[in-house]
C-alpha positions, -999 to 999 in steps of 0.1 A, spaced: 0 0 0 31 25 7 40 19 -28 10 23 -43 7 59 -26 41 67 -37 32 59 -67 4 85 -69 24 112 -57 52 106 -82 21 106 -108 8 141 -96 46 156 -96 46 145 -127 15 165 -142 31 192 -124 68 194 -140 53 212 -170 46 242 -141 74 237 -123 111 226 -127 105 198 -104 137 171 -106 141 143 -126 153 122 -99 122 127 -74 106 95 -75 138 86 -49 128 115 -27 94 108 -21 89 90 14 55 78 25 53 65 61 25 51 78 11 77 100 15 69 142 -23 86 149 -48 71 127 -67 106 131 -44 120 103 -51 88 80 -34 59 74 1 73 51 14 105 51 44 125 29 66 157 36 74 161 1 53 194 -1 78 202 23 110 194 11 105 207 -25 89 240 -16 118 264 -9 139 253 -42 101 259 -60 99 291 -47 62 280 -32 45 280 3 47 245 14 12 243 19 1 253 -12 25 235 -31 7 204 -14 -29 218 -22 -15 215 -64 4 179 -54 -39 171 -41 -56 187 -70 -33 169 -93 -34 133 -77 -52 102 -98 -87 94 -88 -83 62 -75 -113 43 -48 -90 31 -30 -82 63 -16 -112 72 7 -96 108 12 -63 130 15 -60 157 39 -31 187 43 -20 190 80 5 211 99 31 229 78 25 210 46 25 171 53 -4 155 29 -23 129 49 -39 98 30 -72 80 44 -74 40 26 -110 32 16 -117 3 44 -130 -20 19 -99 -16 -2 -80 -32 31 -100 -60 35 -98 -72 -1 -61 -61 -4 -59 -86 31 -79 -116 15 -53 -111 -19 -23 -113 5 -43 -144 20 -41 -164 -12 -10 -151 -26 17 -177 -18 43 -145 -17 22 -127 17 21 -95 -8 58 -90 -13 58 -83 -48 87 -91 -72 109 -63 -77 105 -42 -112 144 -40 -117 163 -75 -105 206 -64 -100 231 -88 -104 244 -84 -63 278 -99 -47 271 -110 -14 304 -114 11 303 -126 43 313 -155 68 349 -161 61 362 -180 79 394 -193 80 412 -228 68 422 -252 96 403 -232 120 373 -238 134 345 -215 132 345 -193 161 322 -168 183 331 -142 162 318 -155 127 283 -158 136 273 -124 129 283 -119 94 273 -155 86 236 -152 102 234 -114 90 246 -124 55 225 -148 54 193 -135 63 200 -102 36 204 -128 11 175 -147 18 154 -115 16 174 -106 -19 167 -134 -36 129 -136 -25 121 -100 -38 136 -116 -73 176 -104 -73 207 -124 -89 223 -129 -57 257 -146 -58 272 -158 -24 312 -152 -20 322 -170 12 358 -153 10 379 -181 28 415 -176 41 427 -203 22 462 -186 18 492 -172 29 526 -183 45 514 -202 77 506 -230 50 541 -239 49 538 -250 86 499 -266 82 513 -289 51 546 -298 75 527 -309 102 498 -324 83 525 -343 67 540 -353 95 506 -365 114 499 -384 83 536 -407 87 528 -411 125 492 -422 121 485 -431 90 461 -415 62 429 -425 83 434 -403 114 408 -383 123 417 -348 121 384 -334 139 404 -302 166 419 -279 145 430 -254 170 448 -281 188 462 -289 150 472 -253 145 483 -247 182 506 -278 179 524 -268 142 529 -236 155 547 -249 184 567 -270 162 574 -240 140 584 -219 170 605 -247 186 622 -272 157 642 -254 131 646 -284 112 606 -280 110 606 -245 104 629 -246 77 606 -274 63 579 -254 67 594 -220 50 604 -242 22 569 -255 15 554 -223 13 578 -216 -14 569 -248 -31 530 -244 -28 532 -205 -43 549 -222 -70 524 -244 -80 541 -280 -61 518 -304 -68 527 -329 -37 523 -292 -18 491 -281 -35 470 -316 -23 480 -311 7 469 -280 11 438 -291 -10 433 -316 20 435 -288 45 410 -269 25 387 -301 23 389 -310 58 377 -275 69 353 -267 44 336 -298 58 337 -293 89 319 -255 82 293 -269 58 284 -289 90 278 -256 110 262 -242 82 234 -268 78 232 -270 117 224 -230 114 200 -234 83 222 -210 66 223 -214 28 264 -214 21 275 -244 1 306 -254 -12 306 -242 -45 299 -205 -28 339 -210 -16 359 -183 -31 389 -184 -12 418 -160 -14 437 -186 -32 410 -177 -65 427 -144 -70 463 -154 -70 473 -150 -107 455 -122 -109 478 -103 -80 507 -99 -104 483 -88 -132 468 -62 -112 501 -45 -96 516 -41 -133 486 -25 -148 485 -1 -116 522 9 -121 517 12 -158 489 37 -155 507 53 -127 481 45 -101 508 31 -82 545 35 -78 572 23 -67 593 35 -32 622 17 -14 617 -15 -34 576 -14 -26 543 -10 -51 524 14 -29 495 37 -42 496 68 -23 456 83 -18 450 117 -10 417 108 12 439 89 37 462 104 59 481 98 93 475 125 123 501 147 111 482 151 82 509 132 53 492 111 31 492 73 37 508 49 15 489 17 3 514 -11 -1 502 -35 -30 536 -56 -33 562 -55 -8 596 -52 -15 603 -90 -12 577 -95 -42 551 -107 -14 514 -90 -17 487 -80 9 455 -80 19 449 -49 0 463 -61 -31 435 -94 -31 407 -75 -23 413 -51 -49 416 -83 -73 386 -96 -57 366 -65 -66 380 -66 -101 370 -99 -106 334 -100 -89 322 -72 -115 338 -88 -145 329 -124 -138 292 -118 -120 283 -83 -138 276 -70 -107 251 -42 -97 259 -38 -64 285 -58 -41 281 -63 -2 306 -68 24 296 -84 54 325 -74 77 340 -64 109 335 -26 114 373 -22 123 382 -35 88 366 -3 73 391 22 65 408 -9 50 384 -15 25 374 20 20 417 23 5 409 -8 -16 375 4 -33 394 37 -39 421 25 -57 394 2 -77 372 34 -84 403 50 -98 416 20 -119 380 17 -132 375 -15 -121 349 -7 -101 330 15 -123 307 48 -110 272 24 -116 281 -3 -96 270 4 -60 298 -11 -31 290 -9 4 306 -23 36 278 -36 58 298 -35 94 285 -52 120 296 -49 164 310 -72 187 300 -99 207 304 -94 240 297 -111 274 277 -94 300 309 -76 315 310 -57 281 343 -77 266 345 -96 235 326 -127 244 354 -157 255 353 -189 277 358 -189 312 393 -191 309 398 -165 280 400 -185 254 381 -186 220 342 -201 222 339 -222 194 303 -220 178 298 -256 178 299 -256 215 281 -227 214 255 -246 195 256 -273 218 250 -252 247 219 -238 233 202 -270 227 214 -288 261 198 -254 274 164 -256 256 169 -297 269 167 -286 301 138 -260 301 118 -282 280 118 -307 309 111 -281 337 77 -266 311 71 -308 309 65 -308 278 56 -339 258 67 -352 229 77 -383 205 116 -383 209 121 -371 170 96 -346 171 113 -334 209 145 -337 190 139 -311 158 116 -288 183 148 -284 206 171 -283 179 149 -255 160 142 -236 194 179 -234 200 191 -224 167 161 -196 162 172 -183 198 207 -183 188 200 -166 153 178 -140 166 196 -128 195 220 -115 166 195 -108 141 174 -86 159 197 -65 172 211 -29 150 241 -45 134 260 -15 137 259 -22 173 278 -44 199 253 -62 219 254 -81 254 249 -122 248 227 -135 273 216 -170 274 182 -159 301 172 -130 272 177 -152 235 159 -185 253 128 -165 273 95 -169 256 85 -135 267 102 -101 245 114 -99 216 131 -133 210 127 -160 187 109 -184 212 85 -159 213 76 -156 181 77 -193 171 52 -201 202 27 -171 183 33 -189 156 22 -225 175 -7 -204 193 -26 -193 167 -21 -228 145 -36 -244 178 -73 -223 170 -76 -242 138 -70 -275 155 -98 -261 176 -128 -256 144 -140 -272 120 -144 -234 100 -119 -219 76 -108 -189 70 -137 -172 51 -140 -132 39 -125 -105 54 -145 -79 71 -127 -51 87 -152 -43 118 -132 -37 151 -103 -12 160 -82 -39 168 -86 -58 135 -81 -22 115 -48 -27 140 -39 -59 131 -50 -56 91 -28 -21 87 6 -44 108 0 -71 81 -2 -46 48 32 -34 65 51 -64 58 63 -61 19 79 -25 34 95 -46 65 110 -69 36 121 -42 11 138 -21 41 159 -53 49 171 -55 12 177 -15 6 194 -11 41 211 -46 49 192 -41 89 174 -76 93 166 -61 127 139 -43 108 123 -74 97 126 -87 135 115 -55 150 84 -60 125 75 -94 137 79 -86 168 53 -55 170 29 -82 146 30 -109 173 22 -81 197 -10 -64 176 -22 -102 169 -25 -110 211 -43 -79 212 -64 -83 184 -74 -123 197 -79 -106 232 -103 -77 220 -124 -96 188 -130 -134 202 -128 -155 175 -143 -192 184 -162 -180 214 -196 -191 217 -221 -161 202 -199 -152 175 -221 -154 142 -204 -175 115 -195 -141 93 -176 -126 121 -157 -158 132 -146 -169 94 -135 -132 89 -112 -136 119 -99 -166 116 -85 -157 80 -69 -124 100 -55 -156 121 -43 -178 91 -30 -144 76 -12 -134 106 5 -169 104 14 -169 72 35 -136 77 56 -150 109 61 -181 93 75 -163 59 90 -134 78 114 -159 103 116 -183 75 136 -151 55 155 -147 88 163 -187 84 145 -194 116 121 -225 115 86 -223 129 68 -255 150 28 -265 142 32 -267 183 54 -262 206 
């Protein structure tokens, strides 16, 4: 509905531009919001307002022509001018109800497709080879995640670039000591702790010259294209992309193996890159170094920063692959608009890499790029969230804890179940708690984790919402009716009707501003309008004439539908009962 009132207002600016120099890009000015006090309608738009001073017009008489000039359309009941100049829009009632019974029966909840589908890059989890995934990577693997999910339903080409460390010298010592585990213990051994794997070749690095020196040599070997080097580290590779594809499915998150593009992917084109920089003059070279030297980045004392691309041993950075990295994601994927899901102390970082791509033309002026940064994790003493002892949480402990939680506060609520259904409803309670706690908060933003807060069935948590979710399926079991025609009656169905028309703008706010908070804040607030709604307009209670109940229960089944496609884009499961 939103959409359909912008699209009025563009219409009537238009009629107007042959009065008025009104600018060509307006349609991305107009903003509709949905009005707080239904008293001044349902929408309302500033955009009297904003254009008036450069129009040379009093605001509210610039919105009297934007009125006068609007389409004639019933399902507008009315538009008013209020205040200063905001133009207030009234929806015809009946319009509502039959724009609720569409989004009943349409098996997208009335998200439509979008008009104009981008080709869109999509970074983020990252983790690194023969590591396991820590703490730390489940924000920009759920956030990622749940953006993506939201692209790809409103109809964008969405490509997923898990950008894996798969590279870099401390493979020399992984290959040594894989190769040395493998003599000891034969192909066959299970190679299931990494950090104890990483801890231990590093110890042998730092201690055992004769390893180090082994070591050193075989990252020589393996940039050099070694082929007993390059299986090994192939193995490596293998060994931990498997192990993440396990936490991936265990999180419902959609990554798969052929979405690895490691760092190793770029490596020929690193050489490529640095020459055609120095040819053009982009770059330079100082004491032996490639550095590109950017006005827009400067130390404290005001000299401008050099970006090293090669270092004077012939070795290359961080910088110099994600420049490739952009370079290659706009050539390969023709790419509308890339996405970084990424620590917000890597910014200035990438900010020096996109420059240099701007100015090399590899990242041309149409192709939007955007660093999504995203806070910490931290424990309730407002650290960076660690074990007891210090050390790194690994998420599949983390995991584990949330399900042996949900075990035990099952048991205490006695609930009953067959042992596989008890089995996926604690598995999916856990993983929605887990997945929400971070979803639902600003990403921008650290936030406290707190095992009480994510698991409660009370606030804005994912318990909460599935058990809605579980409520309101429990009415059906309850009838014999189904849902029937919508009749808009009672103030709290108007409520709950105007929450559920809301949804397509929840979903296109997640997708224009990478904040699935938005979508959980919405859900949230639904959930909240529904219990109030069920306890104001009885819906199965005796004395309700058949009309009235049927109507409801489709505002019900509606409100259903919505949490159970609004968490499913959040990759949260819902339960028929909890």
């Amino acid at each position: 509905m939103k959409n359909l009132v912008a699209s009025f207002v563009l219409a009537s600016l238009n009629k107007l531009k042959a009065d008025f120099d009104i600018p060509d890009d307006i349609q991305s000015k107009i903003r509709i919001d949905r009005t707080k006090d239904k008293a001044h309608g349902d929408f309302a738009t500033n955009i009297a307002m904003m254009l008036a001073k450069p129009l040379g017009k009093n605001p509210r008489e610039l919105a009297q022509l934007i009125v006068d000039a609007l389409p004639n359309d019933e399902r507008i009941a009315k538009t008013e001018i209020a205040g200063p100049g905001f133009i207030n829009f009234f929806i015809n009632a009946n319009h509502t109800a039959s724009a609720l019974q569409a989004m009943l029966l349409d098996e997208r909840s009335g998200v439509p497709l979008t008009t104009e589908p981008q080709n869109i890059v999509v970074d983020y989890s990252a983790p690194n080879v023969a590591k396991e995934m820590a703490v730390h990577h489940i924000r920009s693997t759920v956030i990622g995640d749940a953006v993506v999910r939201v692209l790809e339903y409103l109809g964008h080409n969405v490509t997923r670039a898990n950008h894996v460390g798969d590279w870099g010298t401390q493979f020399g010592m992984l290959i040594a000591y894989l190769e040395k585990c493998e003599n000891e213990h034969g192909a066959g051994m299970d190679l299931s702790d990494f950090e104890a794997f990483y801890r231990e070749a590093k110890r042998l690095y730092d201690e055992d010259e004769e390893f180090a020196v082994k070591a050193r040599s075989y990252v020589v070997r393996l940039q050099g294209g070694d082929e007993y080097c390059y299986s090994m580290w192939q193995k490596l590779v293998k060994m931990t992309m498997d192990q993440n594809q396990a936490i991936y499915d265990r999180l419902n998150v959609t990554l798969s193996e052929k979405d690895t593009m490691g760092e190793s992917l770029y490596n020929d084109m690193l050489p490529v890159v640095v020459d055609d920089l120095l040819k053009r003059g982009i770059a330079v070279e100082d004491q032996g170094a490639v550095v590109v030297y950017l006005d827009e980045f400067k130390n404290k004392d005001g000299d401008v920063l050099g970006n090293i691309i090669r270092k004077s041993d012939g070795g290359y950075l961080y910088t110099t692959t994600d420049i490739a990295c952009v370079k290659y994601r706009v050539e390969k994927f023709k790419a509308n608009r890339l996405m970084y899901f990424i620590d917000s102390r890597q910014h200035q970082h990438l900010e020096a890499a996109w420059q240099i791509c701007r100015i090399a033309g590899y990242l041309p002026e149409n192709v939007s790029i955007e660093h999504d940064a995203f806070g910490m994790m931290l424990g309730k003493d407002g650290k960076p969230f660690k074990t007891r002892s210090g050390g790194t949480v690994k998420l599949k402990d983390l995991l584990d804890e949330a399900e042996k939680r949900v075990d035990a506060m099952l048991t205490e609520r006695g609930s009953e179940y067959d042992p596989q259904e008890r089995k996926q409803i604690l598995h999916d309670i856990a993983i929605g708690a887990v997945k929400y706690a971070d979803l639902s908060k600003n990403r921008l933003t650290d936030y406290i984790f707190d095992w009480d807060q994510m698991l409660a069935f009370e606030g804005n948590t994912a318990p909460y919402l599935q058990y809605a979710y579980s409520r309101i399926q429990s009415i059906f079991r309850k009838t014999d009716s189904v849902p029937g025609t919508i009749v808009i009656n009672h103030e709290a169905e108007e409520a709950l009707a105007n929450k559920l028309l809301s949804f397509a703008d929840a979903v296109n706010s997640v997708a224009a501003k990478a904040m699935p908070h938005l979508l959980c804040t919405y859900l949230f607030e639904l959930s909240g309008t529904f219990m109030r709604f069920y306890e104001a307009c009885p819906v199965l209670k005796q004395g309700t004439d058949e009309e009235t109940k049927v109507s409801r229960l489709a505002l019900c089944a509606l409100t259903a539908k919505v949490l159970k496609q609004g968490l499913n884009l959040l990759g949260i499961n819902v339960m028929e009962k909890m």
